[in-house]
C-alpha positions as CSV (number, residue, x, y, z in Angstrom):
1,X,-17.4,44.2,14.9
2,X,-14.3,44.9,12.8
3,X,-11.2,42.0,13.1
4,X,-8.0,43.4,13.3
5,X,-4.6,41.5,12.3
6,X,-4.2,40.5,16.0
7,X,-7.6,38.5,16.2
8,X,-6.2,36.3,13.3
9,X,-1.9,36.3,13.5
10,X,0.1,33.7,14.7
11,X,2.5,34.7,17.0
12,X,5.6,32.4,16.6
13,X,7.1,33.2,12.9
14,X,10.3,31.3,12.2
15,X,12.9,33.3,12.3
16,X,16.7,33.6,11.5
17,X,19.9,35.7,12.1
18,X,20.9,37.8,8.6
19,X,24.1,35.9,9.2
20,X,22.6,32.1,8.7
21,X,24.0,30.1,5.7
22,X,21.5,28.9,3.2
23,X,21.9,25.6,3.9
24,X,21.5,25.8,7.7
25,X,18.2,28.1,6.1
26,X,16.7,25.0,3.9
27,X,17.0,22.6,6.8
28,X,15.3,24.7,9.7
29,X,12.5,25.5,6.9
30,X,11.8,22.1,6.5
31,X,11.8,21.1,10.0
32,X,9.3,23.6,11.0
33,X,7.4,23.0,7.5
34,X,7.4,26.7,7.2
35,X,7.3,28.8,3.5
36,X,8.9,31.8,4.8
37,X,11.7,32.4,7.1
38,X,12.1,36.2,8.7
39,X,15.3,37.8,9.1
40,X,16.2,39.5,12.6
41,X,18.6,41.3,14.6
42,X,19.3,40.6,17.2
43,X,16.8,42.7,19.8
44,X,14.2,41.1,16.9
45,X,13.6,44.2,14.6
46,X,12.6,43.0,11.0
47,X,15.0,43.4,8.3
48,X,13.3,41.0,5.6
49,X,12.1,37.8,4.5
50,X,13.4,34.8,2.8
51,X,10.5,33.0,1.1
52,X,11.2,28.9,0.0
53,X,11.8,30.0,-3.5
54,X,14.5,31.7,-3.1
55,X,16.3,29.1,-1.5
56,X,15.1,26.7,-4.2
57,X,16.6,29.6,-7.2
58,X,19.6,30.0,-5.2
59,X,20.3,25.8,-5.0
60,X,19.3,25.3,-8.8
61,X,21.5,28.4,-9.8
62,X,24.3,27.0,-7.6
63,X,24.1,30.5,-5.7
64,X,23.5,29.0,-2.6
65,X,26.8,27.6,-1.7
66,X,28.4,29.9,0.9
67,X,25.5,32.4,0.8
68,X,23.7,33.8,3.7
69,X,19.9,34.4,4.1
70,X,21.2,38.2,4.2
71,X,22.1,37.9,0.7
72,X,18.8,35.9,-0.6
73,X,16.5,37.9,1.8
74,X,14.0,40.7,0.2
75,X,13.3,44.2,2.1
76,X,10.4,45.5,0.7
77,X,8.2,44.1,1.9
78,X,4.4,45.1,3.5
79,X,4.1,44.9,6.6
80,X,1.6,45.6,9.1
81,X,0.6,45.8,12.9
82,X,-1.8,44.3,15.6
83,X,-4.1,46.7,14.9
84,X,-4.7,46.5,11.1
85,X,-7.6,45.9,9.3
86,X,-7.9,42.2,8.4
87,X,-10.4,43.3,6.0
88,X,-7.5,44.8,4.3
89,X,-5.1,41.8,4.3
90,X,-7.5,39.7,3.1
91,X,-8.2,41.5,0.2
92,X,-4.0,41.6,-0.5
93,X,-4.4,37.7,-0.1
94,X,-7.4,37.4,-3.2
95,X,-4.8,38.8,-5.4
96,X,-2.5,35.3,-4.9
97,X,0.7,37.2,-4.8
98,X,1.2,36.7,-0.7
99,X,0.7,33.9,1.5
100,X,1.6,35.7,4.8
101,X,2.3,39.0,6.0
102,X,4.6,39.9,9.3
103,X,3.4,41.8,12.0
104,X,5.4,44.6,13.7
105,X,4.9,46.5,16.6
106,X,7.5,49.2,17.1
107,X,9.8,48.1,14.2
108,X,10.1,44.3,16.1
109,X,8.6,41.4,14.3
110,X,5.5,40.0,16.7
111,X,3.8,37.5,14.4
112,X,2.5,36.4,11.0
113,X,-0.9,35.9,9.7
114,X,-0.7,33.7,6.8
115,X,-3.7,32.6,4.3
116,X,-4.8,30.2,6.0
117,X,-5.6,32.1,9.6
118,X,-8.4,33.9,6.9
119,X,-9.6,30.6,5.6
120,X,-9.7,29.3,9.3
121,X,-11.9,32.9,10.0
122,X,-13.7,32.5,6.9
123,X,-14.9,28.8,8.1
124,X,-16.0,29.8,11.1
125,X,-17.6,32.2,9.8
126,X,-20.2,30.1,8.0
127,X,-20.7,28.1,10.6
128,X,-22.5,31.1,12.6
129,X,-24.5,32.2,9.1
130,X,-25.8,29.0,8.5
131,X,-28.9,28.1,10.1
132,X,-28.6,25.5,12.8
133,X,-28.4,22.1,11.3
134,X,-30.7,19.4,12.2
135,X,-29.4,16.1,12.8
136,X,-29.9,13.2,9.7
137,X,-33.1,11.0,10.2
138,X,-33.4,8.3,8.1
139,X,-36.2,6.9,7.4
140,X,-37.0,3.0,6.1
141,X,-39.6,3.0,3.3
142,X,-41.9,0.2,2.8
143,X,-41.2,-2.1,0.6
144,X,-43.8,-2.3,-2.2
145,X,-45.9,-5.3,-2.7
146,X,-44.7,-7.5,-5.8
147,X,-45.9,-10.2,-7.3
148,X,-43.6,-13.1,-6.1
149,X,-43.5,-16.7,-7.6
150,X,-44.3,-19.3,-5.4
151,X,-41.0,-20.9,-3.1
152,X,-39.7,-23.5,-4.4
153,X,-40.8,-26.8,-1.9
154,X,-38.4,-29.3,-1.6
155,X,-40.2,-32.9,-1.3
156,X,-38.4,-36.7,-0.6
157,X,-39.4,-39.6,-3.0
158,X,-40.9,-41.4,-1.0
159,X,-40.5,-44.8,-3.6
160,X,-39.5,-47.3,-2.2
161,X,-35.6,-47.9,-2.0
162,X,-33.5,-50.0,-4.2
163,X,-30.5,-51.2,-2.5
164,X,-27.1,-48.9,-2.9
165,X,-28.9,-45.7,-4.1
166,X,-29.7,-42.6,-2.3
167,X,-33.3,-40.8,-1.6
168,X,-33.9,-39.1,-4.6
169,X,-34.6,-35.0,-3.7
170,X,-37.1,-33.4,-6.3
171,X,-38.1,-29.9,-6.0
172,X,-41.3,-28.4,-6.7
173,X,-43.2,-26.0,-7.3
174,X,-46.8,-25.7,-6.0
């Protein structure tokens, strides 16, 4: 059975107009808790990507002031469609440079599949090759017989009482 990009994408990327202002760019990142943001037209074809750090070079080099994510955005970039191999992407992710790829179908941005989406495959996965588990049984072991010292036996004197004092409590051992 071969996976294809469409098994595995997620098919609501964030995405922004070329003519959105950095700033307005950092907050909508971090309310979605995305690490890319795509740029769009407006009928939603793909004209590129702006990942976090850029936004974070562009704030530290004092860049981002006034700038749009048209300015910051990159625009070659691979991309590919619902029918790729995911074979393929996954071996674009064991090199560490990506974290997530977009996926186009006729030039118009559908959908992302991100790192994780092949970890997620990757664990479920396993769970089909590995044999089926049993459940835990615990079991109690006897304890071993040991040699024990006698319990201590508490006894009463049983003298007789002298007035204002107490019963005297001995222990022994016997």
């Amino acid at each position: 059975m071969r996976l294809t990009v469409a098994d595995l994408m997620t098919q609501r990327p964030v995405i922004v107009s070329p003519d959105c202002s950095a700033d307005s760019a950092v907050e909508i990142l971090s309310r979605h808790e995305a690490t890319e943001l795509y740029v769009t037209d407006k009928i939603g074809r793909l004209l590129g990507v702006v990942p976090d750090f850029e936004l974070v070079k562009a704030e530290l080099s004092g860049e981002a002031s006034g700038a749009t994510v048209e300015q910051l955005m990159s625009r070659n970039l691979p991309v590919f469609t619902p029918q790729s191999d995911a074979a393929e992407v996954a071996r674009l992710f064991r090199d560490g440079r990506y974290s997530q790829f977009p996926i186009v179908s006729g030039g118009k941005l559908i959908g992302i599949i991100t790192r994780r989406d092949v970890v997620r495959l990757m664990a479920v996965l396993r769970r089909f090759d590995s044999p089926v588990s049993q459940p835990t049984v615990r079991v109690k072991t006897p304890k071993l017989a040991t040699r024990s010292r006698p319990k201590a036996q508490v006894a009463t004197d049983t003298t007789p009482k002298r007035r204002g004092r107490r019963p005297v409590a001995r222990i022994s051992r016997g």
